[in-house]
MDAnalysis code that builds the backbone (N, CA, C; Angstrom):
import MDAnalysis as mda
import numpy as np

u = mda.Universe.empty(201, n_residues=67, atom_resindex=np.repeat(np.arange(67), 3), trajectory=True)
u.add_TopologyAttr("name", ["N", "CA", "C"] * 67)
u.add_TopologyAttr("resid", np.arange(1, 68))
u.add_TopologyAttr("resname", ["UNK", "UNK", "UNK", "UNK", "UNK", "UNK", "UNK", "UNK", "UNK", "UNK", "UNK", "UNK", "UNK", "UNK", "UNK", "UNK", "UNK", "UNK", "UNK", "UNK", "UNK", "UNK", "UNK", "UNK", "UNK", "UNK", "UNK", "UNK", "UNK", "UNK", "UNK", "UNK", "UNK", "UNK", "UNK", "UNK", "UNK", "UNK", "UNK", "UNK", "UNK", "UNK", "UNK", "UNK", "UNK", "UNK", "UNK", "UNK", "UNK", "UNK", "UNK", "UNK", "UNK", "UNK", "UNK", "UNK", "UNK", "UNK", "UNK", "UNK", "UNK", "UNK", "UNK", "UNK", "UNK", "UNK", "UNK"])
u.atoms.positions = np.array([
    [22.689, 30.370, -22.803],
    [23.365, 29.437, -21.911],
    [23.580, 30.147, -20.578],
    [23.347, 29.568, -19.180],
    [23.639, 30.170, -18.194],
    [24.936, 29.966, -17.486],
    [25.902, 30.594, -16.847],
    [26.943, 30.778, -16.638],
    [27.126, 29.732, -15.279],
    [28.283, 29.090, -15.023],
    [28.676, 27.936, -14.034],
    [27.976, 28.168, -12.875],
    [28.323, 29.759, -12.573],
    [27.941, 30.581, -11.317],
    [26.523, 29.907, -11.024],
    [25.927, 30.075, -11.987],
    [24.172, 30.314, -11.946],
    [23.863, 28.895, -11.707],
    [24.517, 27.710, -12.555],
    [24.557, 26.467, -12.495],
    [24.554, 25.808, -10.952],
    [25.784, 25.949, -10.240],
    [26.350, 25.726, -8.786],
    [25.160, 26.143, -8.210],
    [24.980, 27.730, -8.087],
    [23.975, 28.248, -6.923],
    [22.834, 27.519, -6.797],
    [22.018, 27.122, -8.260],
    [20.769, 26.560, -7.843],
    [21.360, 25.081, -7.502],
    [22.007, 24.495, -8.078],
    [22.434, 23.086, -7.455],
    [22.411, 23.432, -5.812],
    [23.316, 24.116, -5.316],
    [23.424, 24.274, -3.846],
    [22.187, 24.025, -3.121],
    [21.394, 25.169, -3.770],
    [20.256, 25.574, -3.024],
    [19.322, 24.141, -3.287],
    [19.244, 23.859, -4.112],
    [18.562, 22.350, -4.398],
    [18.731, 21.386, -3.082],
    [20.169, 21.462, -3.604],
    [20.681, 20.079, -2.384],
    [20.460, 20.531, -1.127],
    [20.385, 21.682, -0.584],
    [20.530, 22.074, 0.636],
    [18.679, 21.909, 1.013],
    [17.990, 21.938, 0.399],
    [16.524, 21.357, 0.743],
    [16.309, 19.865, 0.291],
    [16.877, 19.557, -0.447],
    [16.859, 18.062, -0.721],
    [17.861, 16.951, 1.279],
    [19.013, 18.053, 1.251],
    [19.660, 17.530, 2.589],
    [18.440, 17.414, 3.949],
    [17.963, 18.496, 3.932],
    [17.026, 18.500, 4.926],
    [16.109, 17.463, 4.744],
    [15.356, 17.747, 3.887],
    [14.111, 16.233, 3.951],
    [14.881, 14.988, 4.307],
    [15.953, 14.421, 3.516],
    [16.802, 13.127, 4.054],
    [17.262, 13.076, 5.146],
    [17.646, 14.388, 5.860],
    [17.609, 13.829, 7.190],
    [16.813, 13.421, 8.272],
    [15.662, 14.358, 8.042],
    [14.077, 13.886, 8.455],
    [14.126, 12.402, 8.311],
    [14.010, 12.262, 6.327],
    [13.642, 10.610, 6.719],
    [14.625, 9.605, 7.052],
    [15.700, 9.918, 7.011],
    [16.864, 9.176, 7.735],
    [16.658, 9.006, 9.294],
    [16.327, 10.090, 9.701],
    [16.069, 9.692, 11.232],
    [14.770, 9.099, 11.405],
    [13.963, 9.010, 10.637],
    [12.340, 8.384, 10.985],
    [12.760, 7.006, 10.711],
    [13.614, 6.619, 9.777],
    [13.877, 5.034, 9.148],
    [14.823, 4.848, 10.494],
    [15.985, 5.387, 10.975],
    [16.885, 4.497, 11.631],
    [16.651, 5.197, 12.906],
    [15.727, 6.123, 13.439],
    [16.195, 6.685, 14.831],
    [17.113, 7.337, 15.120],
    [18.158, 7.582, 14.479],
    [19.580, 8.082, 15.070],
    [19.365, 9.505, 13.956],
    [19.839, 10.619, 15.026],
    [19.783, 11.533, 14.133],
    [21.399, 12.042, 13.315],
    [22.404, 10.907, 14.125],
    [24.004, 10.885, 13.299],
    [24.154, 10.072, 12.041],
    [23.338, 9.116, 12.010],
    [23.133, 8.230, 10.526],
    [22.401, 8.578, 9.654],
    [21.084, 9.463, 10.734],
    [20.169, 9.755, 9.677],
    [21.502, 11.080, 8.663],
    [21.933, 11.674, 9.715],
    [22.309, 13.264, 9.471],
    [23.331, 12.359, 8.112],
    [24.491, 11.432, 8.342],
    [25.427, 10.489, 7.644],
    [24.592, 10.125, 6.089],
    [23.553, 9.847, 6.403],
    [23.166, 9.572, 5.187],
    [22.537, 10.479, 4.069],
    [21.890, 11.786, 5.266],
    [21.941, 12.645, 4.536],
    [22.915, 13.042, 3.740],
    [24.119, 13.439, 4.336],
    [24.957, 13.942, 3.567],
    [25.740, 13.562, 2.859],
    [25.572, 11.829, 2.893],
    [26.691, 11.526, 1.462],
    [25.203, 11.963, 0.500],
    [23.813, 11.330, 0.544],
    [23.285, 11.779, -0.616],
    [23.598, 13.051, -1.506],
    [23.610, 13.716, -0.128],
    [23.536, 15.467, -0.652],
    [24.997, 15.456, -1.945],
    [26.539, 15.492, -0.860],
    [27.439, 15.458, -1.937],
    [27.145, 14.411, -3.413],
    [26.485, 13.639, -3.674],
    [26.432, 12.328, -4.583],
    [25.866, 13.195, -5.882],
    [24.534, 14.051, -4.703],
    [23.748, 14.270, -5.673],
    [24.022, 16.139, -6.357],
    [24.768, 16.782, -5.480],
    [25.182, 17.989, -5.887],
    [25.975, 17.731, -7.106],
    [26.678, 16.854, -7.154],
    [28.094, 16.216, -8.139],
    [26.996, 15.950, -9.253],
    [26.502, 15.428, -9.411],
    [25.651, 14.624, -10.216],
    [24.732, 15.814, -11.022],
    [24.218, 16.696, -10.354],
    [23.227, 17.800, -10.926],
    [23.977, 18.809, -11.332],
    [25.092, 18.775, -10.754],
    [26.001, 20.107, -11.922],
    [26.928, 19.764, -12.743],
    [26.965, 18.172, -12.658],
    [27.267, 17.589, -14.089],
    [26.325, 17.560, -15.050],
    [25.318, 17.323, -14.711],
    [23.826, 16.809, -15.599],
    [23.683, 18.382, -16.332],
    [23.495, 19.315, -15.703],
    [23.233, 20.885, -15.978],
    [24.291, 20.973, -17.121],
    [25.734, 21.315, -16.914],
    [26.433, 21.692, -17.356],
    [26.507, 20.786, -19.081],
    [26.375, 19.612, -18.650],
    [25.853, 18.822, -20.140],
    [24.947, 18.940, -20.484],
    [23.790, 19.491, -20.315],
    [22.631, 20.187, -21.023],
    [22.770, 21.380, -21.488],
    [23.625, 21.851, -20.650],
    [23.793, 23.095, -21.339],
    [24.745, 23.747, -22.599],
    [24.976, 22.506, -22.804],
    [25.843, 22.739, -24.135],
    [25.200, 21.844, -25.548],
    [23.899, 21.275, -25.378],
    [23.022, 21.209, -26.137],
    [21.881, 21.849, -26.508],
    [22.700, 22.290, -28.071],
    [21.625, 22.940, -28.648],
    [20.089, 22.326, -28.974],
    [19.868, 21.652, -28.899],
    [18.315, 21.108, -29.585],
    [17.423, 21.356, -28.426],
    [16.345, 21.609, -29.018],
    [14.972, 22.537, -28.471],
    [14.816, 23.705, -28.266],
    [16.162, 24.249, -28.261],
    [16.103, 25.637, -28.086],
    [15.774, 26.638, -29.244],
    [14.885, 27.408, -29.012],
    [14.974, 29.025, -30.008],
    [15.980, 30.269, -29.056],
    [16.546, 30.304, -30.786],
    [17.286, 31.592, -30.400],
    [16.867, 32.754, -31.230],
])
């Protein structure tokens, strides 16, 4: 099992390249690079929340694993 620490960091690092592309296409869809940037970043928080919930509940299932 990997430790919260390890969990968070790659979430971060995830979202923090996932933030960038959405703001790209946020500003290509609306022009504005404050809505695009706006929409980036509720995704980002939505989806950081979401992937170190998802992690952390996988990670306390045993099945598929060899030990």
């Amino acid at each position: 099992m990997e430790t919260r620490r390890r969990s968070i960091l790659k979430a971060v690092i995830w979202n923090l390249m996932g933030l960038s592309v959405m703001a790209i296409v946020g500003f290509v869809v609306t022009g504005s690079f404050a809505t695009g940037g706006s929409m980036a970043v509720a995704n980002t928080l939505i989806g950081l929340t979401m992937y170190v919930v998802y992690e952390r509940f996988w990670a306390r299932i045993q099945w598929g694993r060899h030990v």
